[in-house]
N, CA, C and O atoms as CSV, one atom per row, in Angstrom:
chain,resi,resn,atom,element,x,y,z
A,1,UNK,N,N,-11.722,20.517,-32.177
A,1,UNK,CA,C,-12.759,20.135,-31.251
A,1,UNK,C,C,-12.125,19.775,-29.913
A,1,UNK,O,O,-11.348,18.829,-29.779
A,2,UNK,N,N,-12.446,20.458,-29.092
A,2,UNK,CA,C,-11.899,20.248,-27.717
A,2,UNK,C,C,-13.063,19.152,-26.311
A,2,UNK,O,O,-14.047,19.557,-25.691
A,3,UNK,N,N,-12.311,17.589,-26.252
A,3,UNK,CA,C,-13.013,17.079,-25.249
A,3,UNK,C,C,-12.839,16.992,-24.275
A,3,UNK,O,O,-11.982,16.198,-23.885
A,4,UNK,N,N,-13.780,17.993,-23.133
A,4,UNK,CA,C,-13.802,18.134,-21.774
A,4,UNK,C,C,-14.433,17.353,-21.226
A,4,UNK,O,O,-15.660,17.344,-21.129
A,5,UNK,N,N,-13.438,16.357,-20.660
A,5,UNK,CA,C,-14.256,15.285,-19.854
A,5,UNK,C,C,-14.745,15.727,-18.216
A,5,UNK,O,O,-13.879,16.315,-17.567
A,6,UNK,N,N,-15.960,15.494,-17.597
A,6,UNK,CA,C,-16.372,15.736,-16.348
A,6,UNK,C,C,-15.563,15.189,-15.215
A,6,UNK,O,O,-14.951,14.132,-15.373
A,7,UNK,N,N,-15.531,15.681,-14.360
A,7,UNK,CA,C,-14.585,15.218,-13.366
A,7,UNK,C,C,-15.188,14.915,-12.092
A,7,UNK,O,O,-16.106,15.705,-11.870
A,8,UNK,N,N,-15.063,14.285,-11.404
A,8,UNK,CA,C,-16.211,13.965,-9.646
A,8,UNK,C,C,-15.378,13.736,-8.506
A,8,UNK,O,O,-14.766,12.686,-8.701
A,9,UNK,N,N,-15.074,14.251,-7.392
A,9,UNK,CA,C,-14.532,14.470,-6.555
A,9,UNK,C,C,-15.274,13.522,-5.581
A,9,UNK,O,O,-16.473,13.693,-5.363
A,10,UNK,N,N,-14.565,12.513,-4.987
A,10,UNK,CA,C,-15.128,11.647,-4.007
A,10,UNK,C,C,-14.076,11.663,-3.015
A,10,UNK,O,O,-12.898,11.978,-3.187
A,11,UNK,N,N,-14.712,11.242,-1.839
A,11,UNK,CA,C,-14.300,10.923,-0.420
A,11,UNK,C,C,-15.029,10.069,0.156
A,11,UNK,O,O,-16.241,9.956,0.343
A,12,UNK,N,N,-13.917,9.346,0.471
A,12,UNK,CA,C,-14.184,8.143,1.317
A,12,UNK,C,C,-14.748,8.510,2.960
A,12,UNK,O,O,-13.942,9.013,3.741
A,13,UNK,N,N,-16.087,8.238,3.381
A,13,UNK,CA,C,-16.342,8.660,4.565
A,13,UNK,C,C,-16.896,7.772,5.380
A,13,UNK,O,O,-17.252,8.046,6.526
A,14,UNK,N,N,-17.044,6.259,4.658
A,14,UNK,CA,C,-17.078,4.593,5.681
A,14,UNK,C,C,-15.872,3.982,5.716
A,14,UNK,O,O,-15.260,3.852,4.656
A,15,UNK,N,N,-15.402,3.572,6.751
A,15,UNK,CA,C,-14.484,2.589,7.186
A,15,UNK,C,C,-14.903,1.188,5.894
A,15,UNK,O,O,-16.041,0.902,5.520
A,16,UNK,N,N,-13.587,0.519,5.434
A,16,UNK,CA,C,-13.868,-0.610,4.899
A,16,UNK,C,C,-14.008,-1.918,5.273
A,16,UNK,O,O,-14.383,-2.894,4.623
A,17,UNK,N,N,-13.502,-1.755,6.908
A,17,UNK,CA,C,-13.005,-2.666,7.827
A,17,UNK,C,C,-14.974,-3.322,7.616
A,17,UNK,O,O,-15.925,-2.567,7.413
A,18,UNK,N,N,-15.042,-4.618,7.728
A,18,UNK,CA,C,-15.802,-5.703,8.012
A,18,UNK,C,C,-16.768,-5.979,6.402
A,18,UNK,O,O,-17.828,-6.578,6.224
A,19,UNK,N,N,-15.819,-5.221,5.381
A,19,UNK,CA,C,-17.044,-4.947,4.159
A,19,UNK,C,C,-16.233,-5.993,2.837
A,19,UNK,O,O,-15.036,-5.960,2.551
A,20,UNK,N,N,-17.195,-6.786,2.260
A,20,UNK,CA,C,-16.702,-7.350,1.213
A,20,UNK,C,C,-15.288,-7.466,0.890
A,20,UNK,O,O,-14.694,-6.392,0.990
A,21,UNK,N,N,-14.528,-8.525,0.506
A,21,UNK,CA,C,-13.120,-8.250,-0.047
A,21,UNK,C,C,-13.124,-7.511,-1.459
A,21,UNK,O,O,-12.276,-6.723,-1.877
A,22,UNK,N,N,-14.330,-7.974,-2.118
A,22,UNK,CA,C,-14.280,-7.002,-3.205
A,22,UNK,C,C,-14.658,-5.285,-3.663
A,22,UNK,O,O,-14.510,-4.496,-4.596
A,23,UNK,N,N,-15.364,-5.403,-1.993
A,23,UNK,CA,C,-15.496,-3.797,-2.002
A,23,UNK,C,C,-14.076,-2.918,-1.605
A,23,UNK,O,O,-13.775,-1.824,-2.083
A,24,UNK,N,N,-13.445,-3.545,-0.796
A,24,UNK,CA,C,-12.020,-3.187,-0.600
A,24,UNK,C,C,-11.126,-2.987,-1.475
A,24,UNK,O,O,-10.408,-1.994,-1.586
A,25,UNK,N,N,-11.154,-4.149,-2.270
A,25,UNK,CA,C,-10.087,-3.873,-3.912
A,25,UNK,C,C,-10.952,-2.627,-4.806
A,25,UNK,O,O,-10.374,-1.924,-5.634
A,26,UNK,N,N,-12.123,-2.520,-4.552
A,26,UNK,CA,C,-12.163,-1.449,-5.691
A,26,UNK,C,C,-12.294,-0.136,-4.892
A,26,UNK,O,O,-12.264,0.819,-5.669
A,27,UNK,N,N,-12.453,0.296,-3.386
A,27,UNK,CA,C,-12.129,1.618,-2.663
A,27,UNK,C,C,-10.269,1.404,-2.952
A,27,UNK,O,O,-9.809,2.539,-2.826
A,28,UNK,N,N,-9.647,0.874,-3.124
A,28,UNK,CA,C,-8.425,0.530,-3.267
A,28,UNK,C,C,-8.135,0.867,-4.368
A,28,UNK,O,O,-7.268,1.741,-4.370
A,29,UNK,N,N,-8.615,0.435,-5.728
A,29,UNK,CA,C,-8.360,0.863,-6.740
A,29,UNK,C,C,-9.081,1.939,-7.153
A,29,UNK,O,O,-9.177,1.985,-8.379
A,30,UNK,N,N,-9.710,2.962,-6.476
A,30,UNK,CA,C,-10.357,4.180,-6.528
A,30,UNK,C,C,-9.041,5.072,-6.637
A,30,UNK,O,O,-8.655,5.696,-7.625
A,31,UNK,N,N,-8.466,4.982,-5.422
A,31,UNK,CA,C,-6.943,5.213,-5.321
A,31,UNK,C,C,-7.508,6.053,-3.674
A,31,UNK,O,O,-7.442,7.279,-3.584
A,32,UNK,N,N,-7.935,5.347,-2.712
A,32,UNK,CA,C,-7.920,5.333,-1.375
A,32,UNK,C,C,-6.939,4.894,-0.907
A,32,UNK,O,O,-6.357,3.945,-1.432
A,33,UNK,N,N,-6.330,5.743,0.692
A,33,UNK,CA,C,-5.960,4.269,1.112
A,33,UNK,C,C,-5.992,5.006,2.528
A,33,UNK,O,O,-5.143,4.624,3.334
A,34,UNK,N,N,-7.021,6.192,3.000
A,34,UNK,CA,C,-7.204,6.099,4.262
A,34,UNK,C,C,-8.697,6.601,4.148
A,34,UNK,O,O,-9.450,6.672,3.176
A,35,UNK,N,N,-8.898,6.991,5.757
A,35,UNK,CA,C,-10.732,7.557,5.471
A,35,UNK,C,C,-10.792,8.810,5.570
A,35,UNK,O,O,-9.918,9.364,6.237
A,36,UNK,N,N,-11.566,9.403,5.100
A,36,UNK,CA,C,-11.862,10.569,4.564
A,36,UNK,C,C,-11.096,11.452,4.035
A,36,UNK,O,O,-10.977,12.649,4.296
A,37,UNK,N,N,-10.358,10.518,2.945
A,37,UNK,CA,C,-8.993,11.247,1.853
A,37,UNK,C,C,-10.169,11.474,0.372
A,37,UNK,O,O,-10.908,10.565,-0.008
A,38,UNK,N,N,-10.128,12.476,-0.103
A,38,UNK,CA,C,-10.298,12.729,-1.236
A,38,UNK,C,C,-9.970,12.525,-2.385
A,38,UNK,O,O,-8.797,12.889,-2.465
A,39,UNK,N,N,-10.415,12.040,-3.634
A,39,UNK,CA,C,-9.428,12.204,-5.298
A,39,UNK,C,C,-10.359,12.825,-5.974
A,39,UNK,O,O,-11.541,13.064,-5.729
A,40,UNK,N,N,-9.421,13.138,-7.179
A,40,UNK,CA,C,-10.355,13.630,-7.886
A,40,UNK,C,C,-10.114,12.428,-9.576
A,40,UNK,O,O,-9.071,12.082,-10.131
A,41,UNK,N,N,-11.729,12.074,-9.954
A,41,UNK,CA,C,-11.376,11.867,-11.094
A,41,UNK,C,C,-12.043,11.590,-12.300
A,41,UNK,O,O,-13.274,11.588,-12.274
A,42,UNK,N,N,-11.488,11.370,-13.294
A,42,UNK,CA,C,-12.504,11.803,-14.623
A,42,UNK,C,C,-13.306,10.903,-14.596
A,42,UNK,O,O,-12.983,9.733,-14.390
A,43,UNK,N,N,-14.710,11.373,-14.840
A,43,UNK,CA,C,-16.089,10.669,-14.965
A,43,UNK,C,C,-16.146,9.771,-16.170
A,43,UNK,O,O,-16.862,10.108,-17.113
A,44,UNK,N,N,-15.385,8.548,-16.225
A,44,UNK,CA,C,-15.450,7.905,-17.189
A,44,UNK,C,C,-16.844,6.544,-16.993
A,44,UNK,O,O,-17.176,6.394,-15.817
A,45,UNK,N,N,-17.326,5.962,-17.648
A,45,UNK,CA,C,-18.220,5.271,-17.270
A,45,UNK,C,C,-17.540,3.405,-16.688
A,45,UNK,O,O,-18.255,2.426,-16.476
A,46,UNK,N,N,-16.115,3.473,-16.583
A,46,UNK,CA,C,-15.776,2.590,-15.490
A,46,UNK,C,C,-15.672,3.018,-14.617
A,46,UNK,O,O,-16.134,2.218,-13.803
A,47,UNK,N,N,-15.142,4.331,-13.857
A,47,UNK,CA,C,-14.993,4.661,-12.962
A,47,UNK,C,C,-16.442,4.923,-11.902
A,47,UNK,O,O,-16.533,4.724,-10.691
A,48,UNK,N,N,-17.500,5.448,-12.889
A,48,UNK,CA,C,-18.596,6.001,-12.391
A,48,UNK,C,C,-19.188,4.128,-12.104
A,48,UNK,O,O,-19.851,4.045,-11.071
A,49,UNK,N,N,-19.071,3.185,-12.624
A,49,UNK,CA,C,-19.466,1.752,-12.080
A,49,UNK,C,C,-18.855,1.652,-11.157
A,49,UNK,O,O,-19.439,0.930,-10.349
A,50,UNK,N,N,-17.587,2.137,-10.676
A,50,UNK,CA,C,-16.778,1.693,-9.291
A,50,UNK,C,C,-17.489,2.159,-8.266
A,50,UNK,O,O,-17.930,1.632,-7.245
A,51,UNK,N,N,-17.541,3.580,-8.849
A,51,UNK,CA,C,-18.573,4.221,-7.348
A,51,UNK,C,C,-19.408,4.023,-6.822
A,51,UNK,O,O,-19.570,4.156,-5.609
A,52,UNK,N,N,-20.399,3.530,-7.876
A,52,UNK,CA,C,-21.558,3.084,-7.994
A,52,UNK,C,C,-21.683,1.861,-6.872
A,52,UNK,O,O,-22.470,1.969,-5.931
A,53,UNK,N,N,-21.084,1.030,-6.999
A,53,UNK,CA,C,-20.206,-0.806,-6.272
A,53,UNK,C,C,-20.572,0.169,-5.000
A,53,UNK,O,O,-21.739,0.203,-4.607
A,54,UNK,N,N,-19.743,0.816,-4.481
A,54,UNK,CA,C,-19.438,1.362,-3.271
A,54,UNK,C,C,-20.145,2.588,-2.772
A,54,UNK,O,O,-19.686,3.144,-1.774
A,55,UNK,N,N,-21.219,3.071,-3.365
A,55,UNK,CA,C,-21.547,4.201,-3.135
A,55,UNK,C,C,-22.325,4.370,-1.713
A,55,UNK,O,O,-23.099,5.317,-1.573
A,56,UNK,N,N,-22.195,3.809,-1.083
A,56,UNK,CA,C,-22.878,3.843,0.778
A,56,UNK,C,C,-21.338,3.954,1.446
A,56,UNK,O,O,-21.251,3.798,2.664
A,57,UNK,N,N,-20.000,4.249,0.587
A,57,UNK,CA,C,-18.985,4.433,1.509
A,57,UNK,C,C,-18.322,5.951,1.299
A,57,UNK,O,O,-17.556,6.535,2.066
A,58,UNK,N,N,-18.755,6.321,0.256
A,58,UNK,CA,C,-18.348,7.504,-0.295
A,58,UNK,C,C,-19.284,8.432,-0.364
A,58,UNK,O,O,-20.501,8.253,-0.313
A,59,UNK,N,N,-18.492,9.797,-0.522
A,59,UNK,CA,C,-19.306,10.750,-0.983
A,59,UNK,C,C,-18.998,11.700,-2.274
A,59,UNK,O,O,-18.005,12.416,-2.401
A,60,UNK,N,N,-20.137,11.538,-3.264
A,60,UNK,CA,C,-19.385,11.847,-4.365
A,60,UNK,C,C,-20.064,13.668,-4.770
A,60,UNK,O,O,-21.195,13.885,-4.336
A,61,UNK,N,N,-19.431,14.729,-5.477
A,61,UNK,CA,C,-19.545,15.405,-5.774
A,61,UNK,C,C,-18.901,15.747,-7.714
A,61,UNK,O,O,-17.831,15.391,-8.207
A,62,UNK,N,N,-19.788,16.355,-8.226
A,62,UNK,CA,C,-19.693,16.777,-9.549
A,62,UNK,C,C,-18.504,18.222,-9.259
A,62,UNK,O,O,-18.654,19.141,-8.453
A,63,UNK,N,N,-17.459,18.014,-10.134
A,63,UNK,CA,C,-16.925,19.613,-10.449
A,63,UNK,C,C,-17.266,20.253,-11.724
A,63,UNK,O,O,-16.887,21.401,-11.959
């Protein structure tokens, strides 16, 4: 049985400058660390809560 986990491609496209300290640690632990850098990563349901936190700074896409 083969598990293919989904994957979501986000980019950071708000500045973090004047936003929560805790919105910062988790665009930080997204694995950001400039603006409008891309990752890619598996749609796990912590990760998809991170985005979620931050989702007016990012832009997220399904692969």
């Amino acid at each position: 049985m083969v598990n293919i986990m989904a994957k979501v491609k986000i980019t950071q496209v708000k500045s973090i400058i004047d936003r929560p300290e805790n919105q910062k640690r988790t665009i930080r632990a997204l694995g950001f660390t400039k603006l409008n850098q891309s990752v890619e990563k598996d749609a796990t349901p912590q990760i998809l809560g991170m985005i979620k936190k931050v989702s007016h700074l990012l832009k997220v896409e399904n692969i």
